[in-house]
FINUZA-972872 format. One record per residue (C-alpha): residue number from 1; z negated, y, x. Coordinates in steps of 0.5 Angstrom, whole numbers, padded with zeros to 4 digits. Example, Ala and Ser with C-alpha at 12.3 -4.5 7.8 and 13.67 -1.06 7.14 Angstrom:
# FINUZA-972872
+-----+-------+-------+-------+
| pos |     z |     y |     x |
+-----+-------+-------+-------+
|   1 | -0016 | -0009 |  0025 |
|   2 | -0014 | -0002 |  0027 |
+-----+-------+-------+-------+
//
This chain:
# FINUZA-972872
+-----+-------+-------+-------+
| pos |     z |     y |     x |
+-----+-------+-------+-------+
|   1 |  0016 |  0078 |  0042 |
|   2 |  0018 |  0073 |  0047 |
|   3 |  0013 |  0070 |  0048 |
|   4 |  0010 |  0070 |  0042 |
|   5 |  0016 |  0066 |  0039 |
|   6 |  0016 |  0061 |  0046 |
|   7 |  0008 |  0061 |  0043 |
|   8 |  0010 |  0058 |  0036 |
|   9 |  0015 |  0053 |  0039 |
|  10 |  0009 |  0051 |  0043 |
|  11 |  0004 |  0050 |  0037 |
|  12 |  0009 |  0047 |  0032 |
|  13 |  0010 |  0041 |  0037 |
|  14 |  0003 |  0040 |  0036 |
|  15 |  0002 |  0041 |  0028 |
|  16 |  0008 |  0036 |  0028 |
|  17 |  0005 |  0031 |  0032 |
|  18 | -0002 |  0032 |  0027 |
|  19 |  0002 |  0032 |  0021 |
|  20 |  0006 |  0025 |  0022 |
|  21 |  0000 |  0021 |  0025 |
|  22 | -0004 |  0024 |  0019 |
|  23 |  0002 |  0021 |  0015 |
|  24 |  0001 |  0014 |  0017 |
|  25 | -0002 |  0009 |  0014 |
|  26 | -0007 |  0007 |  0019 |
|  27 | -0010 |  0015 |  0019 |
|  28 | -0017 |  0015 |  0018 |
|  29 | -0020 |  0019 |  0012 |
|  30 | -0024 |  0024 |  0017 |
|  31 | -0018 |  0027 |  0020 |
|  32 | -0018 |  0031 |  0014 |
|  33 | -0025 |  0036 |  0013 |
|  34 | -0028 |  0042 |  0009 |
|  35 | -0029 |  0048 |  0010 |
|  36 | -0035 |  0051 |  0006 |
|  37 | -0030 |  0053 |  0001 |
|  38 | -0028 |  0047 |  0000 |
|  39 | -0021 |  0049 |  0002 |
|  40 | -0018 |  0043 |  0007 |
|  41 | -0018 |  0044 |  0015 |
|  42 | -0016 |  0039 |  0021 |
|  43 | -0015 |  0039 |  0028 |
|  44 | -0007 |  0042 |  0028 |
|  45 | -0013 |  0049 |  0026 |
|  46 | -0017 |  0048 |  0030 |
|  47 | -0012 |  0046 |  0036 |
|  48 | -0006 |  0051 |  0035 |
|  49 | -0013 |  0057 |  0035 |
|  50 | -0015 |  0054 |  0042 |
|  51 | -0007 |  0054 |  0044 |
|  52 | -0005 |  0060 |  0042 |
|  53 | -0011 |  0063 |  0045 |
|  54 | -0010 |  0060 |  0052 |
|  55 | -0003 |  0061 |  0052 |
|  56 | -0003 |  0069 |  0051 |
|  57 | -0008 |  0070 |  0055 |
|  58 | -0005 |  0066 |  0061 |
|  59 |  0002 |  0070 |  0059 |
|  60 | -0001 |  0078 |  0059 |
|  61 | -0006 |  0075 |  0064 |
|  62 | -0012 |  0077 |  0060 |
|  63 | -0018 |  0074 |  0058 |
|  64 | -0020 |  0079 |  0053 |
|  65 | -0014 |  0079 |  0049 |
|  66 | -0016 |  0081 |  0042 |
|  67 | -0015 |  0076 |  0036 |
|  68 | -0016 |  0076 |  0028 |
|  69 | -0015 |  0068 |  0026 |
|  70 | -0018 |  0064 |  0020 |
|  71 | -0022 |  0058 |  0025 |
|  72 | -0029 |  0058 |  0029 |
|  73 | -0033 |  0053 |  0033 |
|  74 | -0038 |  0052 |  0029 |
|  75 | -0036 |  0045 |  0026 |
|  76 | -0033 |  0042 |  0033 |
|  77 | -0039 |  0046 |  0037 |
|  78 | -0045 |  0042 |  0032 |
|  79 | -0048 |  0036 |  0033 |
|  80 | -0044 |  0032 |  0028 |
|  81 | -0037 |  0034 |  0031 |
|  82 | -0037 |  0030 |  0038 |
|  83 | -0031 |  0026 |  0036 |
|  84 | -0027 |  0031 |  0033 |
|  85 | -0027 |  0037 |  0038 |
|  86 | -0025 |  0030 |  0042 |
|  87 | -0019 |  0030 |  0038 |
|  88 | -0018 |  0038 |  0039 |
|  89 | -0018 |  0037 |  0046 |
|  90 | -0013 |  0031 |  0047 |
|  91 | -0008 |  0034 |  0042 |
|  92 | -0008 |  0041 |  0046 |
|  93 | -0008 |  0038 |  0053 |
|  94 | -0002 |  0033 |  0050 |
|  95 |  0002 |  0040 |  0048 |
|  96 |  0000 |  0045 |  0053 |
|  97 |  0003 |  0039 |  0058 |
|  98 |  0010 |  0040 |  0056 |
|  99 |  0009 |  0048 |  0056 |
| 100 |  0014 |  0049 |  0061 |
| 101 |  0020 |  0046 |  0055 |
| 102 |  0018 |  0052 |  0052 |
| 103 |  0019 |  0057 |  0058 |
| 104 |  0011 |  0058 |  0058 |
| 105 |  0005 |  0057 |  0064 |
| 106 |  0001 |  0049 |  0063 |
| 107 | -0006 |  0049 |  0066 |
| 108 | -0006 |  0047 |  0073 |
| 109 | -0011 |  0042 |  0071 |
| 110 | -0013 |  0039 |  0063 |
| 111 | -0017 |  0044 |  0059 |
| 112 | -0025 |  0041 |  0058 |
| 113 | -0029 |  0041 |  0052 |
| 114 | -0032 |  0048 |  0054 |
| 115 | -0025 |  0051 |  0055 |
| 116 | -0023 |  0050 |  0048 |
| 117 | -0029 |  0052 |  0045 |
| 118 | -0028 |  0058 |  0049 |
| 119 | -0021 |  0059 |  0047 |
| 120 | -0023 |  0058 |  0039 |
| 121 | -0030 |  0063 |  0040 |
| 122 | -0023 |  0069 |  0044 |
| 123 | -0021 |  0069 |  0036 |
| 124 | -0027 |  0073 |  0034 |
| 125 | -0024 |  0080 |  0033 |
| 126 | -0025 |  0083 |  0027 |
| 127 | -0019 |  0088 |  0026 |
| 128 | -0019 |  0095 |  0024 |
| 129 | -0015 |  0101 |  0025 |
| 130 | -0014 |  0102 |  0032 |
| 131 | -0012 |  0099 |  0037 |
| 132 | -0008 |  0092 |  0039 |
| 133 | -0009 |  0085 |  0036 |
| 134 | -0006 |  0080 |  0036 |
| 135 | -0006 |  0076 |  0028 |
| 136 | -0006 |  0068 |  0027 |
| 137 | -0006 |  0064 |  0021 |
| 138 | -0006 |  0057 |  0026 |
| 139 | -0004 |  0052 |  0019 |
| 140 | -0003 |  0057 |  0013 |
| 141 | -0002 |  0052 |  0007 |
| 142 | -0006 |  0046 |  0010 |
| 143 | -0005 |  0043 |  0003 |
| 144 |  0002 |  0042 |  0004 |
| 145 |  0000 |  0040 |  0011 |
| 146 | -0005 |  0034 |  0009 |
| 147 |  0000 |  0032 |  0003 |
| 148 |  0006 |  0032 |  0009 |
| 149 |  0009 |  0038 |  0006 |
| 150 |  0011 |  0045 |  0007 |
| 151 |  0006 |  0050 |  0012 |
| 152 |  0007 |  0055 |  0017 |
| 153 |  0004 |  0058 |  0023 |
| 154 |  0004 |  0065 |  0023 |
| 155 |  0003 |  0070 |  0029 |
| 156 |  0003 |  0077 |  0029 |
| 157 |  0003 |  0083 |  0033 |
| 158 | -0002 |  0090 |  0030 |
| 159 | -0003 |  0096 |  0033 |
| 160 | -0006 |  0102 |  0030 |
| 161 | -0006 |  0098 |  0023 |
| 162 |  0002 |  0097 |  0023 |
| 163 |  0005 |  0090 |  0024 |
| 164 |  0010 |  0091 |  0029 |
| 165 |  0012 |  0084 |  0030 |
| 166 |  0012 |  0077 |  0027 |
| 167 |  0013 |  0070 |  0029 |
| 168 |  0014 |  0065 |  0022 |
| 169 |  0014 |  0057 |  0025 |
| 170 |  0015 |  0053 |  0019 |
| 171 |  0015 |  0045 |  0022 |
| 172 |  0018 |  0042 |  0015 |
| 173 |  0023 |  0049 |  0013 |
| 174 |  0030 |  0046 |  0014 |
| 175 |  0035 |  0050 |  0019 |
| 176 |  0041 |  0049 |  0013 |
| 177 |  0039 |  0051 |  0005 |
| 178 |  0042 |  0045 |  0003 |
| 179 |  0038 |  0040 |  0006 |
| 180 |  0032 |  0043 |  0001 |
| 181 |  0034 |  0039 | -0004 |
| 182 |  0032 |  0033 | -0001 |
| 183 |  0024 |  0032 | -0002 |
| 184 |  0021 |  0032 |  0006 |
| 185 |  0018 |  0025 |  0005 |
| 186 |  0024 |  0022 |  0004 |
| 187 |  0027 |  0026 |  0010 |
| 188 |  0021 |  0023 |  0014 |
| 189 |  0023 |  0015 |  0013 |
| 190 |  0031 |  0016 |  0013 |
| 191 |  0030 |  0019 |  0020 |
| 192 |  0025 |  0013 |  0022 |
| 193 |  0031 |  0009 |  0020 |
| 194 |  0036 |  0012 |  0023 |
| 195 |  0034 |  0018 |  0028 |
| 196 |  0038 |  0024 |  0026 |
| 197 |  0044 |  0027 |  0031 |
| 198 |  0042 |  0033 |  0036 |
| 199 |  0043 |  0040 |  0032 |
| 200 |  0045 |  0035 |  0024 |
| 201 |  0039 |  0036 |  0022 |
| 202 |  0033 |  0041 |  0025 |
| 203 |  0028 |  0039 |  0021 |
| 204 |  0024 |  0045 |  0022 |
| 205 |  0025 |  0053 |  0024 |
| 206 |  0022 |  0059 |  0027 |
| 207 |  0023 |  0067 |  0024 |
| 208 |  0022 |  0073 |  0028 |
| 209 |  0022 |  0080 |  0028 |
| 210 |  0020 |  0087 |  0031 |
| 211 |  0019 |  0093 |  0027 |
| 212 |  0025 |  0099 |  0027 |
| 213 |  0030 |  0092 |  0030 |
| 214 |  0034 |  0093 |  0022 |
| 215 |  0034 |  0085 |  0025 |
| 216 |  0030 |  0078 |  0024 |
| 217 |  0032 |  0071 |  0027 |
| 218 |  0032 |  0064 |  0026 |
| 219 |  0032 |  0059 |  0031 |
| 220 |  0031 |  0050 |  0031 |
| 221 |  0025 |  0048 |  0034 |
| 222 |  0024 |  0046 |  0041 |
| 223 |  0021 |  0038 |  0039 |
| 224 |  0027 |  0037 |  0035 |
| 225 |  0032 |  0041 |  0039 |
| 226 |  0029 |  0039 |  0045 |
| 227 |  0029 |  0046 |  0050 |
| 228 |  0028 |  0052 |  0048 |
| 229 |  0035 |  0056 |  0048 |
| 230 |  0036 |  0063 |  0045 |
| 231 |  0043 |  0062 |  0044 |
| 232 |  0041 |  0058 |  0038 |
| 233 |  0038 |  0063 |  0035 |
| 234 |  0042 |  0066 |  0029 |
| 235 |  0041 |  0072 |  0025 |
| 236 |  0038 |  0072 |  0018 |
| 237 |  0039 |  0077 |  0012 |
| 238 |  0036 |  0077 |  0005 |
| 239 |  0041 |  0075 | -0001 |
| 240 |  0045 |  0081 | -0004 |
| 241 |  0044 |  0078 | -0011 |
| 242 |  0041 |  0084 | -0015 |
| 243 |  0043 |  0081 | -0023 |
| 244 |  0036 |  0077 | -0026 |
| 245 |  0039 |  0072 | -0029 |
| 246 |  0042 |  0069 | -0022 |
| 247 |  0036 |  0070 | -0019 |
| 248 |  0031 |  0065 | -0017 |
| 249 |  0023 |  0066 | -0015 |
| 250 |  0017 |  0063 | -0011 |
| 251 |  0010 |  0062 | -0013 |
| 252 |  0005 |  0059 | -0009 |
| 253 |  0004 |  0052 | -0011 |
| 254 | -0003 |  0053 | -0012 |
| 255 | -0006 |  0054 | -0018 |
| 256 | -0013 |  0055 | -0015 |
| 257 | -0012 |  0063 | -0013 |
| 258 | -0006 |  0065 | -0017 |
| 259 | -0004 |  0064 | -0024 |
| 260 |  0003 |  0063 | -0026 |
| 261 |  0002 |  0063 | -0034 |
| 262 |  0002 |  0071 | -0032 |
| 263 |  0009 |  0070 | -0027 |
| 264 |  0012 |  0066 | -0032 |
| 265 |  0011 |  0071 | -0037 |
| 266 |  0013 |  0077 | -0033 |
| 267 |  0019 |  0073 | -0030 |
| 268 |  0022 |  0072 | -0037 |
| 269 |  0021 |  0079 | -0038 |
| 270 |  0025 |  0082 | -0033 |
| 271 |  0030 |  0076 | -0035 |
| 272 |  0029 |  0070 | -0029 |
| 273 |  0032 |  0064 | -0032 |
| 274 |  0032 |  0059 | -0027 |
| 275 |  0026 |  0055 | -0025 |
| 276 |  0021 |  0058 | -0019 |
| 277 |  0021 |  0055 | -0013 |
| 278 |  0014 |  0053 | -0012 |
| 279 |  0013 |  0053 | -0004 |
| 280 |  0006 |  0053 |  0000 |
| 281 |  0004 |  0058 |  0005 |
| 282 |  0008 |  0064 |  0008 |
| 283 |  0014 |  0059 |  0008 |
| 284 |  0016 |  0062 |  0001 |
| 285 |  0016 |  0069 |  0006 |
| 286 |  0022 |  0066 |  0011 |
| 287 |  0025 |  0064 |  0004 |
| 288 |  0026 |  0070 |  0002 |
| 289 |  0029 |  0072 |  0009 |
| 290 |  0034 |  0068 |  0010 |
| 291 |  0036 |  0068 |  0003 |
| 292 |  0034 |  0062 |  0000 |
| 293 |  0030 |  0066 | -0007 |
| 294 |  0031 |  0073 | -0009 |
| 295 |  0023 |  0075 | -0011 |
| 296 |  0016 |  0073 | -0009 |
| 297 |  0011 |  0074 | -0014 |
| 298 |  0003 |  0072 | -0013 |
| 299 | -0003 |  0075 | -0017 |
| 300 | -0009 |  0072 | -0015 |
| 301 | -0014 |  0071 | -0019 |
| 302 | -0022 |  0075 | -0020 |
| 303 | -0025 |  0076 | -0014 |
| 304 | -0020 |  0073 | -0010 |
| 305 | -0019 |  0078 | -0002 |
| 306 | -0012 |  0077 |  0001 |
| 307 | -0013 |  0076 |  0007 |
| 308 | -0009 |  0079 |  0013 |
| 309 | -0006 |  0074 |  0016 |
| 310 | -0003 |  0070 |  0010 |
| 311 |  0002 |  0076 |  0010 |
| 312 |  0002 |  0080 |  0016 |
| 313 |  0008 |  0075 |  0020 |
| 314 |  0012 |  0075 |  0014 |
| 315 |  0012 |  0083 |  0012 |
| 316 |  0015 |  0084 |  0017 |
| 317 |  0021 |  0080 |  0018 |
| 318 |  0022 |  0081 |  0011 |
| 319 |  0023 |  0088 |  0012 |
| 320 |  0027 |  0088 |  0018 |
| 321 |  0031 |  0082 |  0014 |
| 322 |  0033 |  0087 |  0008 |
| 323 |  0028 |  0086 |  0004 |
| 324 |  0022 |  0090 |  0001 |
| 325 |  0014 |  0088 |  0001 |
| 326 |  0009 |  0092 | -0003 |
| 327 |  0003 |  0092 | -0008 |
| 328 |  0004 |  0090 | -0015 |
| 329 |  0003 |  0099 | -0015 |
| 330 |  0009 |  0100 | -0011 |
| 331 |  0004 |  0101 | -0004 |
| 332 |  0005 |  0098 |  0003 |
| 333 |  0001 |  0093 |  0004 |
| 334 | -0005 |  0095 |  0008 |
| 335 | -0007 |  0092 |  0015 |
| 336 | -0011 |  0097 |  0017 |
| 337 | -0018 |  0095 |  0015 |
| 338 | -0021 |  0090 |  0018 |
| 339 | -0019 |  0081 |  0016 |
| 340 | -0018 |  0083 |  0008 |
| 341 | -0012 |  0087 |  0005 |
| 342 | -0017 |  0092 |  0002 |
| 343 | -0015 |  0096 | -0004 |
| 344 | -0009 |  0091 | -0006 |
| 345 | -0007 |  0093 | -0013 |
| 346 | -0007 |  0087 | -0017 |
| 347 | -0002 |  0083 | -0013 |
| 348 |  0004 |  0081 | -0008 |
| 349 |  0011 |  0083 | -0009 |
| 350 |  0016 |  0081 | -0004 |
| 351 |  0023 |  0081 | -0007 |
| 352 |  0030 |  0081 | -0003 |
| 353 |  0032 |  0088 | -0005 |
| 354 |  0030 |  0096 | -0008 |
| 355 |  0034 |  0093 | -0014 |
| 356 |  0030 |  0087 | -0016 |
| 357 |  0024 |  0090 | -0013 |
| 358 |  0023 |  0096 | -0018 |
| 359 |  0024 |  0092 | -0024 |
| 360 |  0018 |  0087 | -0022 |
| 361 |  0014 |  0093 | -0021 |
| 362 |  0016 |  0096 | -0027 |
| 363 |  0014 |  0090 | -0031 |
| 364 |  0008 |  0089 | -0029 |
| 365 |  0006 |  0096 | -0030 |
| 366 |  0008 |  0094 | -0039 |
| 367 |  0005 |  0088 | -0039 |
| 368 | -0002 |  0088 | -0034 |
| 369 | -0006 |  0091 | -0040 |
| 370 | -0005 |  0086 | -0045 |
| 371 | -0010 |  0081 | -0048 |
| 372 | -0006 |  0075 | -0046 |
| 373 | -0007 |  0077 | -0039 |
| 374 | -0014 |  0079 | -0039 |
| 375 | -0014 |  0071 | -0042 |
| 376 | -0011 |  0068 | -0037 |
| 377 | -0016 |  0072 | -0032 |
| 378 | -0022 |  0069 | -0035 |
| 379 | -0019 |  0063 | -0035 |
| 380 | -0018 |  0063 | -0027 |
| 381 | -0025 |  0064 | -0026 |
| 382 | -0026 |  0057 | -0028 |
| 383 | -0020 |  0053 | -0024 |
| 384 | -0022 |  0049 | -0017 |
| 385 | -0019 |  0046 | -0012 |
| 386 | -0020 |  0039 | -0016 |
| 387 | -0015 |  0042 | -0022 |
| 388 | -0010 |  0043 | -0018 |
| 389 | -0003 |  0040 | -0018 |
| 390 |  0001 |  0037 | -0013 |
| 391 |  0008 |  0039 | -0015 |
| 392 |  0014 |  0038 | -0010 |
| 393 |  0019 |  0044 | -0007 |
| 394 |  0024 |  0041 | -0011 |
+-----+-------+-------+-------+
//
């Protein structure tokens, strides 16, 4: 679990770097591709994939260690993508350069093309039920990471199916609630008129957390604090909030895979009255470890797979935090069957404790049959990246 934190810290420094060169004014227009889906991708994915790579292969000094992540080579290895797969490599050397901040190994000379297409292609396993892999989402939430919003770099540890450790870097999630009611752009020009104080601020935080340890952490990141230092790391607890009517919900912000016509219908049902809490990525996961929200409901829409690195990190330091995780049957989710979560009844309920939990659970099984939602399932269908509408956290 060490060095997968120490590994964390190391790819979010990079993710930040990316995301604030996209943010400038002067950015070029390529710095953003699209995947066959349409769904967006940069060099912080393709980046973070070769980094993550190189650097638990060098710490348990294993070229072949198995590792389920979203990104391949192809684009950076066609004839078309000479100058990106340039950026990679300068974007991975810039940060690989600084490893010994983070207590990890740097290269004894900078990485080639070839090596990081090397480390990328390392990522290819395919999961399943036996054995030890490694699961990373590089950039989960790259709408939020292209729009200089919340995302997450997400890695965790399966063996024999079971996810047993999970490391969360939210780079834009602040270390303090309260700094959330402050919109992240605005944050980004204060700072650069004013740099904020060691320790005033921490603008991001890393989650962690190993099964059976009844405990998740929280710690600053490196490039804001400046040294990795574990002292800073602080332990955190879902909310004991179990009445309805104080209690707050997450959704993703996307309309693309999830309906929240459905969600909002269903959190009226059980009594939720105050508004959702509308996160990219798995943040929305260490929201719910530390305390931040109550509930996280997602039904994706027709057709839709979960697949498992969008969730294995956050299950497990939701558990071990105090919370409870299933399908929307009541199931554990299963990570045992290869890159999908196969078997997904209807959808994801994460909530801060049993209480809350069984009322979600019981909601859905009185309302999932109904023609209103049989509407809005039809209606999901038709919805595309281009429909989708940016909203702010707040």
């Amino acid at each position: 679990m060490e060095v997968a934190v120490r590994v964390v810290q190391a790819a979010c420094t990079l993710c930040q770097r990316v995301q604030d060169a996209l943010l400038l004014p002067a950015s070029a227009s390529g710095s953003v591709h699209s995947k066959l889906d349409r769904s967006p991708v940069t060099v912080a994915d393709w980046g973070v994939q070769a980094i993550v790579s190189w650097l638990l292969s060098d710490c348990f000094q294993d070229e072949n260690i198995s590792i389920v992540a979203e990104e391949d080579d192809e684009t950076l290895s066609s004839s078309d993508g000479a100058a990106l797969l340039e950026s990679v490599v300068a974007a991975v050397n810039g940060c690989l350069i600084e490893a010994p901040k983070y207590g990890l190994r740097s290269p004894e000379k900078e990485l080639k093309a070839h090596d990081i297409l090397q480390a990328i292609r390392r990522c290819s396993s395919i999961g399943g039920p036996k054995g030890r892999f490694w699961v990373l989402d590089p950039v989960d939430g790259t709408l939020g990471f292209v729009r200089g919003d919340q995302y997450a770099v997400a890695l965790a540890l399966i063996e024999d199916g079971e996810v047993v450790l999970g490391v969360l870097g939210c780079p834009n999630y602040p270390m303090k609630k309260e700094w959330l009611n402050y919109h992240q752009r605005y944050y980004r020009l204060m700072s650069k008129v004013s740099p904020p104080t060691p320790g005033s601020w921490h603008r991001g935080c890393v989650m962690y957390a190993h099964r059976g340890c009844g405990q998740a952490w929280m710690q600053p990141l490196v490039h804001d604090f400046g040294k990795l230092d574990w002292r800073n790391s602080r332990e955190v607890r879902v909310s004991t909030v179990s009445d309805p009517l104080s209690a707050t919900f997450c959704e993703p912000v996307e309309k693309a895979n999830t309906s929240h016509t459905f969600t909002a219908g269903l959190a009226h049902s059980v009594g939720l009255r105050k508004q959702p809490l509308r996160v990219y990525s798995m943040v929305k996961y260490a929201a719910i470890a530390r305390g931040d929200v109550e509930i996280f409901m997602k039904f994706a829409r027709a057709g839709y797979k979960e697949k498992i690195w969008d969730h294995a990190a956050g299950v497990v330091i939701i558990q071990e935090a105090g919370g409870v995780i299933t399908d929307a049957g009541g199931r554990p989710l299963d990570f045992s069957r290869g890159v999908f979560l196969e078997g997904l009844d209807r959808g994801i309920i994460a909530c801060s404790g049993p209480l809350l939990h069984h009322r979600i659970v019981g909601a859905v099984d009185a309302s999932w049959n109904s023609s209103t939602l049989s509407h809005i399932s039809d209606a999901c269908h038709h919805i595309t990246y281009q429909s989708i509408h940016i909203e702010s956290i707040h």
